[in-house]
Backbone as ProteinMPNN parsed JSONL, in Angstrom:
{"seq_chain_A": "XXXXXXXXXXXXXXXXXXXXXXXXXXXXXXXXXXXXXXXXXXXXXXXXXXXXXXXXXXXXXXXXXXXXXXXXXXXXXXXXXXXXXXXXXXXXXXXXXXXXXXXXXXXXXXXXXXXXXXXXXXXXXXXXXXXXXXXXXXXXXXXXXXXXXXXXXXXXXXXXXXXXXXXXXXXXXXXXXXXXXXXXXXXXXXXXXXXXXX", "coords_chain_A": {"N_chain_A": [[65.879, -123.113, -94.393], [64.696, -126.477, -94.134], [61.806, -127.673, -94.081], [60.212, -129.869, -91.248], [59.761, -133.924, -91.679], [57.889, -136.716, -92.667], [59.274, -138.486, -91.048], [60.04, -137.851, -89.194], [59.014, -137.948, -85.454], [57.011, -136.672, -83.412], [56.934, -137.533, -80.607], [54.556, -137.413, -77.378], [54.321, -137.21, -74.003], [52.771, -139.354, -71.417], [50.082, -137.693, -69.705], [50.776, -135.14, -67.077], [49.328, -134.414, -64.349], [48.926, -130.79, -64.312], [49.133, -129.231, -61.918], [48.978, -130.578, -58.765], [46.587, -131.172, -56.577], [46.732, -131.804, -53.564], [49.753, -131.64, -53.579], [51.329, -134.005, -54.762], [51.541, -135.047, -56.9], [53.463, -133.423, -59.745], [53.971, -130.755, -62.351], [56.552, -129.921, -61.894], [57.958, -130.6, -59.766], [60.486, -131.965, -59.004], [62.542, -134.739, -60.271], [59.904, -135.299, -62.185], [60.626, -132.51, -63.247], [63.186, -132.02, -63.981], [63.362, -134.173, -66.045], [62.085, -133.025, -68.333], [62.966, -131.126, -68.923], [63.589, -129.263, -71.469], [63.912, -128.296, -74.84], [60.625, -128.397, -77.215], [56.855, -129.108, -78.03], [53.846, -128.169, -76.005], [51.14, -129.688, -75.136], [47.879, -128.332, -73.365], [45.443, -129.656, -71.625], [42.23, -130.906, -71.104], [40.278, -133.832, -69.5], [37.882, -135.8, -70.822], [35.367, -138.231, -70.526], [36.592, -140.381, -71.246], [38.376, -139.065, -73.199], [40.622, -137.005, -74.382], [40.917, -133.051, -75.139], [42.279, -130.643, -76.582], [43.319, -127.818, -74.849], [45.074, -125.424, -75.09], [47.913, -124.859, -76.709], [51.334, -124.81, -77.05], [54.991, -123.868, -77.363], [58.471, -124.581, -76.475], [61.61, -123.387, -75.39], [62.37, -124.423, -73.336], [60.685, -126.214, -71.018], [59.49, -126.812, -68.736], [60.398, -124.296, -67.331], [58.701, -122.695, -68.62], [56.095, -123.14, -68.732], [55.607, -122.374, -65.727], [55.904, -119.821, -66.238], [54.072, -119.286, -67.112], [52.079, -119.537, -64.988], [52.595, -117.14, -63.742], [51.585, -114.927, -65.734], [48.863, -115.752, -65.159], [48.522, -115.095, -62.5], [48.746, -112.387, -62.547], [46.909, -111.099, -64.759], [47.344, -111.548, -67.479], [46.143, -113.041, -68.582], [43.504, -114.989, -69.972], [40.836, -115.989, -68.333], [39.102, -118.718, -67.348], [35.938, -120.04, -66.349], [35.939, -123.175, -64.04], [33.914, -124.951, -64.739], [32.991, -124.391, -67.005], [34.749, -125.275, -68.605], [35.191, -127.744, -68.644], [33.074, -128.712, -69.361], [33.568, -128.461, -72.119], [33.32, -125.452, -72.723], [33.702, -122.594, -73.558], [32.571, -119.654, -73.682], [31.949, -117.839, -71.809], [34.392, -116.134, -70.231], [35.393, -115.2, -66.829], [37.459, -113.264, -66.799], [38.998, -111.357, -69.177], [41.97, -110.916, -70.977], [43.785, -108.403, -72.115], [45.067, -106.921, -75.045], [47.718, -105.722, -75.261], [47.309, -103.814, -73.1], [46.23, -102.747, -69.859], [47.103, -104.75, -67.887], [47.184, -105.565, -65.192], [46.326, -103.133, -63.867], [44.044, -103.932, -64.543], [42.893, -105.904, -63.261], [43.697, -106.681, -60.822], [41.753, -105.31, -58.991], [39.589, -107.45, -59.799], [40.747, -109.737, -58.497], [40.12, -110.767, -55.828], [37.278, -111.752, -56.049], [37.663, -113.634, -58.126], [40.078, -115.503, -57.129], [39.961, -117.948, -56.36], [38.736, -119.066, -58.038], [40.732, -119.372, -59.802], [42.806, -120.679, -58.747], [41.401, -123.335, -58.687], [41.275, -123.693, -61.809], [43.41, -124.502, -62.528], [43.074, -127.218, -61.689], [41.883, -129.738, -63.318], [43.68, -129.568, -65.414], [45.643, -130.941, -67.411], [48.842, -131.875, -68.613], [50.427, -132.84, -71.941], [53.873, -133.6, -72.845], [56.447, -133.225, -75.099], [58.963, -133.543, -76.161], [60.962, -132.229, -78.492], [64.664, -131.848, -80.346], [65.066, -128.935, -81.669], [65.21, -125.991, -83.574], [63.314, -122.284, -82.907], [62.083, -122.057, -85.332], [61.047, -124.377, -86.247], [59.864, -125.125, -84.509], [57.889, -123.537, -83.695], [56.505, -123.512, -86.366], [55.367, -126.01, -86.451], [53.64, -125.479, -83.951], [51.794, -123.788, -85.078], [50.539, -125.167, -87.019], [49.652, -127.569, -85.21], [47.582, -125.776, -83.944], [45.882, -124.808, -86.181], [44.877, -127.421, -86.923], [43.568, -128.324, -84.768], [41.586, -126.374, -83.806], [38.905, -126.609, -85.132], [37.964, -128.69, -84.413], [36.267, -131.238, -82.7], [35.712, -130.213, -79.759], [36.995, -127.574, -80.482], [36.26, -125.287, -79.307], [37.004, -124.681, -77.104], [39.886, -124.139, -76.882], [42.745, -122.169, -76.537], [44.279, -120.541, -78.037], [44.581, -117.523, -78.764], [46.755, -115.844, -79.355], [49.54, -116.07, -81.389], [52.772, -117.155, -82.08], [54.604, -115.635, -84.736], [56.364, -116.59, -86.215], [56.893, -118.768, -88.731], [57.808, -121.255, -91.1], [57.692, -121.677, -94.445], [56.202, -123.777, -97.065], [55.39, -127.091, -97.062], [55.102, -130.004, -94.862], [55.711, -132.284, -92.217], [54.672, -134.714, -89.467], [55.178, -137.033, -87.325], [52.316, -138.079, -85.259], [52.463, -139.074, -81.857], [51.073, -141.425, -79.482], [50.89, -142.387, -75.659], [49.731, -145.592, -75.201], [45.917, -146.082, -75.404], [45.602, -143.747, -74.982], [43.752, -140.969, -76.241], [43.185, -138.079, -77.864], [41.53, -135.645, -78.38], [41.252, -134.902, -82.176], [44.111, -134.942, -82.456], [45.529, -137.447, -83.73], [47.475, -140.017, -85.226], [49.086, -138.577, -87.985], [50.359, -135.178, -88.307], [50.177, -132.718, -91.166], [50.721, -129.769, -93.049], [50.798, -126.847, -95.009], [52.282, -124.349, -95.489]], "CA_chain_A": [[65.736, -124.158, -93.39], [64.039, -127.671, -94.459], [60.242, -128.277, -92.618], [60.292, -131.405, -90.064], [59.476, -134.517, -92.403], [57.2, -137.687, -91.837], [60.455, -139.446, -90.36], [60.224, -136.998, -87.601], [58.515, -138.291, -84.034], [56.445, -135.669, -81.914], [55.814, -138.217, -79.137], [53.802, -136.478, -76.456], [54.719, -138.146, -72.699], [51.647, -139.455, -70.851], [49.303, -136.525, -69.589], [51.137, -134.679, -66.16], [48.936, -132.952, -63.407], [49.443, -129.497, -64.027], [49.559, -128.651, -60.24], [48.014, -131.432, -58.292], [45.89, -130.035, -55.089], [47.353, -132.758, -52.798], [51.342, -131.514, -53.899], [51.777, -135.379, -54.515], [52.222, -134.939, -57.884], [53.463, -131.989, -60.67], [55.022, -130.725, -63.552], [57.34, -128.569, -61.38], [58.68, -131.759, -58.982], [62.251, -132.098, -59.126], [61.962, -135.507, -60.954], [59.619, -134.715, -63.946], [61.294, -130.86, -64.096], [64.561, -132.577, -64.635], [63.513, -134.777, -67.379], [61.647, -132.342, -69.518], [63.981, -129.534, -69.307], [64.401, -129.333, -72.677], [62.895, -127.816, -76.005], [59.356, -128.995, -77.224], [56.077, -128.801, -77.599], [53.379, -128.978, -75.08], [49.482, -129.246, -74.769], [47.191, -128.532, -72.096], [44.045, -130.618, -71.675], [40.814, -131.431, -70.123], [39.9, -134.912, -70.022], [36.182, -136.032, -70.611], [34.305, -139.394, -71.16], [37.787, -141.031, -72.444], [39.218, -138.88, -74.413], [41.451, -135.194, -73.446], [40.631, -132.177, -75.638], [43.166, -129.364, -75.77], [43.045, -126.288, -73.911], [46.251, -124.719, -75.044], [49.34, -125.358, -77.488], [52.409, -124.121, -77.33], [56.539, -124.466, -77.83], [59.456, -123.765, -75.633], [62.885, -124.197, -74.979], [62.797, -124.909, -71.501], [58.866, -126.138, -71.102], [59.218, -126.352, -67.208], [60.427, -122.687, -67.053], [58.022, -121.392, -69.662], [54.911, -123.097, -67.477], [56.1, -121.449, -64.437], [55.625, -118.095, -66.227], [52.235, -118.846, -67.568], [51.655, -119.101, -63.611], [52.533, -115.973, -63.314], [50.487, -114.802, -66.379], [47.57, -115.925, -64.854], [47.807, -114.24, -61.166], [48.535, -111.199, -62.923], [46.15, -110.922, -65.639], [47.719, -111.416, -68.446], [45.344, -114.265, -69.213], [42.081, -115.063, -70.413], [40.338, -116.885, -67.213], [38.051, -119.614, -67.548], [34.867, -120.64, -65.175], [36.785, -124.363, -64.481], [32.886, -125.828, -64.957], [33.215, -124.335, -68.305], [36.063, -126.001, -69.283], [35.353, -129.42, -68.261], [31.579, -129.078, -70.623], [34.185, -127.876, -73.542], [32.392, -124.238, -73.323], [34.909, -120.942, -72.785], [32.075, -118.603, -74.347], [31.794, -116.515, -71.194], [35.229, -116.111, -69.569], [35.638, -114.716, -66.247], [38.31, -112.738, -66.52], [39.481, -111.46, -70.561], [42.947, -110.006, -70.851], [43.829, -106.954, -72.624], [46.08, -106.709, -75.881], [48.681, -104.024, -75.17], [46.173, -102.831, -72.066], [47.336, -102.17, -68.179], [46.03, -106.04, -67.468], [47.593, -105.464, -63.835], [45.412, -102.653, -63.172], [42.416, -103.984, -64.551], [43.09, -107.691, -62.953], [43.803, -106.414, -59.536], [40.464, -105.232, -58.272], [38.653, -108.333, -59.482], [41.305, -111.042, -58.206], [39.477, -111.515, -54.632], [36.35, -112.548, -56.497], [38.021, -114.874, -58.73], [41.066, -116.573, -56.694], [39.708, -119.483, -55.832], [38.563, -120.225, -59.288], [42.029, -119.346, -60.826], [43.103, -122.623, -58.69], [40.395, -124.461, -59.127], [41.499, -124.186, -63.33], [44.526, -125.575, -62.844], [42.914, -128.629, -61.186], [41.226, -130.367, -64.084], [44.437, -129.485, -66.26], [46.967, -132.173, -67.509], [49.938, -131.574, -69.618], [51.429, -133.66, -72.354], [54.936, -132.614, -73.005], [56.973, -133.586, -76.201], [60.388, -132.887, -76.071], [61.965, -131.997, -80.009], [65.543, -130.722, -80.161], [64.867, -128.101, -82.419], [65.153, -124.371, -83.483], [62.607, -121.973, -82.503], [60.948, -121.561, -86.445], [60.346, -125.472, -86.487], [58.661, -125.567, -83.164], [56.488, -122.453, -84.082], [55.682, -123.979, -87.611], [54.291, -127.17, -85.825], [52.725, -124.953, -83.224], [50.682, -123.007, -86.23], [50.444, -126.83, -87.587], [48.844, -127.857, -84.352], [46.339, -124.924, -83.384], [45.095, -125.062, -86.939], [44.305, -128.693, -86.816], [42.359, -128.583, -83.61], [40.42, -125.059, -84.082], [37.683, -127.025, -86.327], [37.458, -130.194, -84.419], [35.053, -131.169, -81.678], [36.622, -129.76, -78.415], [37.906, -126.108, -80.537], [35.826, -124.192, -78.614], [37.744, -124.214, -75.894], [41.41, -124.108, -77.548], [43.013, -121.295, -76.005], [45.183, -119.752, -78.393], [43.992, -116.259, -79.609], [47.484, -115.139, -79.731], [50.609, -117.184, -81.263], [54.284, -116.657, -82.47], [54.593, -115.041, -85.965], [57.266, -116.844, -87.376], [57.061, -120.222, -89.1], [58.598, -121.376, -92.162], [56.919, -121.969, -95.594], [55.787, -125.014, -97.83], [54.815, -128.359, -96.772], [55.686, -130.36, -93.71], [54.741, -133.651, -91.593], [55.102, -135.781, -88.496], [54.346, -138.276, -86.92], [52.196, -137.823, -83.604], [52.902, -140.307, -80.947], [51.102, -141.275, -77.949], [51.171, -143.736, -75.321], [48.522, -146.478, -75.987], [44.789, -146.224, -74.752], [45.678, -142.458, -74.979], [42.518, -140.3, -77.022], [43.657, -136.614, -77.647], [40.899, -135.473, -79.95], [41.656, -134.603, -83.338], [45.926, -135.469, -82.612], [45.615, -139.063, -83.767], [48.36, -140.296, -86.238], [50.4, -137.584, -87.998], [50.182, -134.103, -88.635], [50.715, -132.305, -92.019], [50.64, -128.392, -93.182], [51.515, -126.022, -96.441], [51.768, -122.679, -95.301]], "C_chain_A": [[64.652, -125.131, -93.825], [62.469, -127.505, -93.136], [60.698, -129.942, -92.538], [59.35, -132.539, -91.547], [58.721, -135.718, -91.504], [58.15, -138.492, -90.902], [61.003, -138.76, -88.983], [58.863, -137.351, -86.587], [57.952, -137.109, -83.405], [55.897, -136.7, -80.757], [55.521, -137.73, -78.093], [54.29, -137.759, -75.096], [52.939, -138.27, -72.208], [50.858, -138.318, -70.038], [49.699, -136.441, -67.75], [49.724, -134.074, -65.153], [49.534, -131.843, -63.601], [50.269, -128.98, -62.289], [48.661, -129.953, -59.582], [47.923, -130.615, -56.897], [46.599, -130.483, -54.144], [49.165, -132.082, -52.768], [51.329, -133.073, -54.114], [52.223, -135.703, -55.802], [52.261, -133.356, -59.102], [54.069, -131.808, -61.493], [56.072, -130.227, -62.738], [58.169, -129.804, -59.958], [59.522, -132.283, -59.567], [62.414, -133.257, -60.755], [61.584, -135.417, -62.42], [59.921, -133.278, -64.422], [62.654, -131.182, -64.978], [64.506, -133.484, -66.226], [62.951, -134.389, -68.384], [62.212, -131.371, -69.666], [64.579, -129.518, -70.127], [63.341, -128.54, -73.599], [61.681, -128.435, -76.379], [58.427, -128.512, -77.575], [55.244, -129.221, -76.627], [52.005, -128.396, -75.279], [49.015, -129.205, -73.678], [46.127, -128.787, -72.18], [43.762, -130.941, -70.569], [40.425, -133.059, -70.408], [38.152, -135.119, -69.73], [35.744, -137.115, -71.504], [35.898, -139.565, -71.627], [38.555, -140.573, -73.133], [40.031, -137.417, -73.65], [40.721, -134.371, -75.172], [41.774, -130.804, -75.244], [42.769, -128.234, -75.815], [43.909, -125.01, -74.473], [47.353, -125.411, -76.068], [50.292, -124.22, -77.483], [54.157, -124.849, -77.28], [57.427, -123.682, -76.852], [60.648, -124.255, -75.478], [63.68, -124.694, -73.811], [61.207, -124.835, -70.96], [59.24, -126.003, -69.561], [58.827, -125.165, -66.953], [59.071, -122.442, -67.954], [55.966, -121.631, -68.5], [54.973, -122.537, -66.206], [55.848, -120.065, -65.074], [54.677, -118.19, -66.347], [51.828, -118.692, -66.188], [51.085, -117.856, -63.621], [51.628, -115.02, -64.187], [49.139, -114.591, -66.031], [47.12, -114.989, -63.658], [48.109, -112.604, -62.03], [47.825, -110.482, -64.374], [46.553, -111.058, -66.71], [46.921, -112.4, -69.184], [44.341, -114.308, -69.627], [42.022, -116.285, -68.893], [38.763, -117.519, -67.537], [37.208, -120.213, -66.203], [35.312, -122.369, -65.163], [35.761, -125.131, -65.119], [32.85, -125.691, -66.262], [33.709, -125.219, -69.098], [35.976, -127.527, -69.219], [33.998, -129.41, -68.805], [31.886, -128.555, -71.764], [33.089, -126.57, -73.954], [33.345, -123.122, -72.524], [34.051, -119.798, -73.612], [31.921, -117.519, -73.366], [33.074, -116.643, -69.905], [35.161, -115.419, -68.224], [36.303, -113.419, -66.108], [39.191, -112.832, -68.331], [40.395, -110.272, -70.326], [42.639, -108.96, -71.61], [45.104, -106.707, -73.641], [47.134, -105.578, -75.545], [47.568, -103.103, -73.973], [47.344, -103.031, -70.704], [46.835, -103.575, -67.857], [46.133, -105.876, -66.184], [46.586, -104.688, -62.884], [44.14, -102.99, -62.807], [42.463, -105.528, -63.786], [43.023, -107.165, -61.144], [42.232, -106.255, -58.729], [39.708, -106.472, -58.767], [39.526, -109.797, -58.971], [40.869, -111.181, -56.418], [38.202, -112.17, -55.12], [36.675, -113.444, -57.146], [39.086, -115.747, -58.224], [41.255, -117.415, -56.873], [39.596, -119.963, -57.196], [40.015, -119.993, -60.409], [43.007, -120.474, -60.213], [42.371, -123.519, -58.937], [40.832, -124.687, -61.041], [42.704, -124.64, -63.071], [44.224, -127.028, -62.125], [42.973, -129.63, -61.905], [42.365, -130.362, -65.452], [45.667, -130.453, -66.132], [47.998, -131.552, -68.75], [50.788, -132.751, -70.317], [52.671, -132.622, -73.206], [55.643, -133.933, -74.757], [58.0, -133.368, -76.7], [60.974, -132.792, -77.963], [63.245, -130.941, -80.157], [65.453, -129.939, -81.935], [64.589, -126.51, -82.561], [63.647, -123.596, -82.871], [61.229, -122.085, -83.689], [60.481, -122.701, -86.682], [59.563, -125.483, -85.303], [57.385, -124.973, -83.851], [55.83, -122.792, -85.396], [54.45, -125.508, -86.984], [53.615, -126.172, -84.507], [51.464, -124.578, -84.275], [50.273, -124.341, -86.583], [49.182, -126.75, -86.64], [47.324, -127.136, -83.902], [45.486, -125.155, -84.894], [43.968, -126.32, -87.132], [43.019, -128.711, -85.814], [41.271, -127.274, -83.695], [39.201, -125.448, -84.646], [37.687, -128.4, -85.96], [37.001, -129.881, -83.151], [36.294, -130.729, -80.258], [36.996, -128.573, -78.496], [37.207, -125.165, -79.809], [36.334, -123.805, -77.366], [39.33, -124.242, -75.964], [41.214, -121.946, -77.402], [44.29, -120.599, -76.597], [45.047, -118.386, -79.024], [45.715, -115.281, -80.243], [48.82, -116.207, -79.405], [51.777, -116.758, -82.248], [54.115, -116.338, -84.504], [55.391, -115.675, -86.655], [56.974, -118.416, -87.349], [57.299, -120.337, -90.24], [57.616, -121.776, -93.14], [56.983, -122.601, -95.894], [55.548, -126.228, -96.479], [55.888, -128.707, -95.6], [54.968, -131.248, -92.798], [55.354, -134.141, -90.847], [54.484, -136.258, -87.852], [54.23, -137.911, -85.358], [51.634, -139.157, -83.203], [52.298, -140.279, -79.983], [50.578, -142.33, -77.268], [49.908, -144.324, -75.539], [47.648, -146.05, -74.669], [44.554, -144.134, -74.867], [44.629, -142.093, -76.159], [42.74, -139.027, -77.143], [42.724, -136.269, -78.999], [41.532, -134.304, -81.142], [43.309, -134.48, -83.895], [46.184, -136.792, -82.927], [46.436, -138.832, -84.999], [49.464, -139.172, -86.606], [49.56, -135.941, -88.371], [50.999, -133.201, -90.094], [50.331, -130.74, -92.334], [51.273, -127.956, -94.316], [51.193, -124.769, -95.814], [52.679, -121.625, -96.474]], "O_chain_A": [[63.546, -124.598, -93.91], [62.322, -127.319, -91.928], [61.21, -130.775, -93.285], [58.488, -132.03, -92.264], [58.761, -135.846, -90.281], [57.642, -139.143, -89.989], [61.885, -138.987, -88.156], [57.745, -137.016, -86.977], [58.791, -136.519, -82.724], [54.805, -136.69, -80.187], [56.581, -137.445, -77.537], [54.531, -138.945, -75.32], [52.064, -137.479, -72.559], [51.831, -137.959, -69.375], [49.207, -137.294, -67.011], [49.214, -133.053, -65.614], [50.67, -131.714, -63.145], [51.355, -128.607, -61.845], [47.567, -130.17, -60.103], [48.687, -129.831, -56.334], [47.302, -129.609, -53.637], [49.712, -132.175, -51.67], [51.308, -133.46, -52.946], [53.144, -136.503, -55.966], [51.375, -132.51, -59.228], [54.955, -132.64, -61.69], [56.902, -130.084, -63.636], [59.089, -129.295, -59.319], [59.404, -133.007, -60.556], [62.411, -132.851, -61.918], [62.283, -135.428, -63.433], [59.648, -132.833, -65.537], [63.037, -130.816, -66.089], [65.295, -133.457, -67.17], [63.056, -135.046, -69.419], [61.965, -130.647, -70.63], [65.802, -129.661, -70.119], [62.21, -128.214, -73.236], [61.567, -129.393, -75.615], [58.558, -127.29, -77.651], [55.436, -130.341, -76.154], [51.68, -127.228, -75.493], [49.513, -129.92, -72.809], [45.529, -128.062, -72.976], [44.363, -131.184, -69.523], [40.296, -133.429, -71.575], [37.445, -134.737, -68.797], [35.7, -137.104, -72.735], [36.324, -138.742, -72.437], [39.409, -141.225, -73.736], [39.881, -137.028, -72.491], [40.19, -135.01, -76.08], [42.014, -130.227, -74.184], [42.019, -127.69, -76.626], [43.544, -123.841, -74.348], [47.476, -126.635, -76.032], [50.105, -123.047, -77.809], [54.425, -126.046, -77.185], [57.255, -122.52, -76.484], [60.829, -125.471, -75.42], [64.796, -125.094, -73.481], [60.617, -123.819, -70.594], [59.267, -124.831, -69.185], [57.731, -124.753, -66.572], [58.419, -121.563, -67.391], [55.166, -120.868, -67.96], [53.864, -122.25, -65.753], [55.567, -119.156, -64.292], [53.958, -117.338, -65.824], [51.158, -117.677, -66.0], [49.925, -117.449, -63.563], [50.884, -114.278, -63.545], [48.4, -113.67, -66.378], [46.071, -114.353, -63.558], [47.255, -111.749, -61.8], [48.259, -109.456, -64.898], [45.787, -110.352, -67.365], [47.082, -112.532, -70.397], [44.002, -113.133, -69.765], [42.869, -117.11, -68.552], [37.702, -116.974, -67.841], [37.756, -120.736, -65.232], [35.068, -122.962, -66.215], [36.129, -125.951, -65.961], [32.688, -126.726, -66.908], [33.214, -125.802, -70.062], [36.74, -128.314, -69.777], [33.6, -130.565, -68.657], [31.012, -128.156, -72.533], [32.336, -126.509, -74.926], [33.582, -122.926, -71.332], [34.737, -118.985, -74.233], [31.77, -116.368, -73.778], [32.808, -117.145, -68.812], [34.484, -114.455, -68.582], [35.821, -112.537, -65.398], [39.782, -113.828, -68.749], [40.124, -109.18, -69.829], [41.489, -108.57, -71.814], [46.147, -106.31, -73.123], [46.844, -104.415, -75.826], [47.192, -101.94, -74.115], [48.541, -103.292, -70.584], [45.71, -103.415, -67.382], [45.024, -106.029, -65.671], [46.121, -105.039, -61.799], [43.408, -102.789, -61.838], [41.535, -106.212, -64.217], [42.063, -107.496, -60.448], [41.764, -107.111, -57.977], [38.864, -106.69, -57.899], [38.948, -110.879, -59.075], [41.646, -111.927, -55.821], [37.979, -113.254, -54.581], [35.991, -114.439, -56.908], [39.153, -116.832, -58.802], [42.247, -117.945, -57.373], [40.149, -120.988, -57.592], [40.145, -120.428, -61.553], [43.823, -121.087, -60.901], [42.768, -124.565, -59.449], [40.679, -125.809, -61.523], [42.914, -125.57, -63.849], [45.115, -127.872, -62.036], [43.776, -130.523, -61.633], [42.067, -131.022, -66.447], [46.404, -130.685, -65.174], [47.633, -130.803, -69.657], [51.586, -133.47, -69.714], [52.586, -131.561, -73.824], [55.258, -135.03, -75.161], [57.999, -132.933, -77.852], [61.45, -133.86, -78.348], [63.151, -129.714, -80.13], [65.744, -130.433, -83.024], [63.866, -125.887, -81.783], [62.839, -124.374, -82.363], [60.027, -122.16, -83.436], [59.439, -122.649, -87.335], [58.444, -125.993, -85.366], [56.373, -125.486, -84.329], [54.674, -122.411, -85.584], [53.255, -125.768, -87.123], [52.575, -126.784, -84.264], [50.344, -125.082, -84.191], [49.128, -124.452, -86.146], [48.106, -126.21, -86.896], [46.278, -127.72, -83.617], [44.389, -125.7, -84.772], [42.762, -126.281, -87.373], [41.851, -129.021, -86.048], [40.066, -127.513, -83.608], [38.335, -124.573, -84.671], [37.49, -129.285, -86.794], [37.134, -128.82, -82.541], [37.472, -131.046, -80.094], [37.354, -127.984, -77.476], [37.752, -124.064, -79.739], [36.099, -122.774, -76.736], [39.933, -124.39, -74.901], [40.439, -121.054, -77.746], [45.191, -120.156, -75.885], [45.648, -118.336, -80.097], [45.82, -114.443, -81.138], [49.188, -116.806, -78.394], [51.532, -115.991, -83.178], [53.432, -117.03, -85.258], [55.307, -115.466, -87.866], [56.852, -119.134, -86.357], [56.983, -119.292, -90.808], [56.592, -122.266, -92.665], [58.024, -123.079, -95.443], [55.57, -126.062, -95.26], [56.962, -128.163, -95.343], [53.771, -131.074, -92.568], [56.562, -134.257, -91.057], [53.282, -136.051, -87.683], [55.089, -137.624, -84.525], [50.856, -139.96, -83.719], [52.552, -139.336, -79.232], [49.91, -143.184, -77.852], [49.005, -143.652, -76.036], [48.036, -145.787, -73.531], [43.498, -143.503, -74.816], [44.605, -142.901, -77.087], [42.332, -138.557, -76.081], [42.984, -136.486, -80.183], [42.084, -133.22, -80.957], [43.744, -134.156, -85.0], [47.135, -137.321, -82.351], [46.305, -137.846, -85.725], [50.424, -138.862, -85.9], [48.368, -135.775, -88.631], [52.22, -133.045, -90.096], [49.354, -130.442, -91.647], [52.268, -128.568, -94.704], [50.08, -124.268, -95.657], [52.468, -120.413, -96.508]]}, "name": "protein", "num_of_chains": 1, "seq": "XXXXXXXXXXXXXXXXXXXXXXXXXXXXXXXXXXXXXXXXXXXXXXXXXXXXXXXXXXXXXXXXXXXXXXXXXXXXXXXXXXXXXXXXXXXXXXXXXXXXXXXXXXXXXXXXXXXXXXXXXXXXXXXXXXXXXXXXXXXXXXXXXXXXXXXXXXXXXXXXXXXXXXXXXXXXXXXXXXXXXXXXXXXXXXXXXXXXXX"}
């Protein structure tokens, strides 16, 4: 299978409310569910002073659905939980709430989810989502996923890039595209294109 070439587009859509507090706007409203229900990737970001910083990368073939599970992820521990004040001074060094590789996360999540509730909505406040629709297999997504987390891990903002654990398969040698996004837009360290040799 060929890697994605510079003549390939990742344009990212303008940055969603995750969940807005109000309901007034969301990823999950009829509307924008309908027009991203498709394959992709997608980031999740904090914005600060001008610019976003991502939180999160990942690929799916139905991004709506796949954010709807991380939901669920989250109320049931499967997550790493972030203090939201953290996250918005690009610092995740002392998490709240750290899952458990192959552990019972359910058990151990349960007794502390009345102390943390509130702040497991409060993190989806400050969170925006740009989505990026690419019709494409699963081993090109996941090669530009590995692409992507590498890139940002070692630029100003990686300290709070939230991927400790990401899909195993991506395809070998070289590979490039062009990242897109709407003007005035600042996504640190996603400017222009993205290239990789794995």
């Amino acid at each position: 299978m060929s890697q994605p070439s510079l003549s390939q587009k990742l344009a990212f859509s303008d940055p969603i409310p995750f969940i807005d507090v109000a309901a007034i706007d969301s990823m999950f409203q009829d509307d924008k569910g309908k027009d991203l229900k498709k394959s992709g990737i997608y980031l999740w970001a904090i914005r600060k002073d001008d610019k976003y910083y991502v939180n999160y990368v990942a690929m799916a073939q139905d991004i709506p659905d796949r954010l709807k599970s991380h939901i669920g992820f989250f109320l049931s521990g499967g997550y790493m939980i972030h203090a939201p004040e953290n996250l918005r001074d690009l610092n995740n060094t002392v998490p709240l709430y750290k899952s458990f590789i192959g552990g019972k996360n359910l058990e151990r999540f349960l007794p502390r989810l009345p102390a943390i509730a509130y702040d497991i909505k409060r993190l989806f406040e400050p969170m925006e989502v740009f989505v990026a629709p690419l019709p494409a297999d699963n081993d090109v997504l996941y090669t530009i996923e590995w692409a992507l987390i590498d890139r940002l891990k070692d630029k100003p903002g990686g300290e709070i890039l939230d991927n400790e654990r990401r899909g195993s398969r991506k395809l070998q040698g070289e590979g490039e595209v062009q990242l897109v996004f709407s003007k005035g837009i600042h996504v640190e360290g996603l400017m222009n294109s993205l290239s990789w040799n794995f």
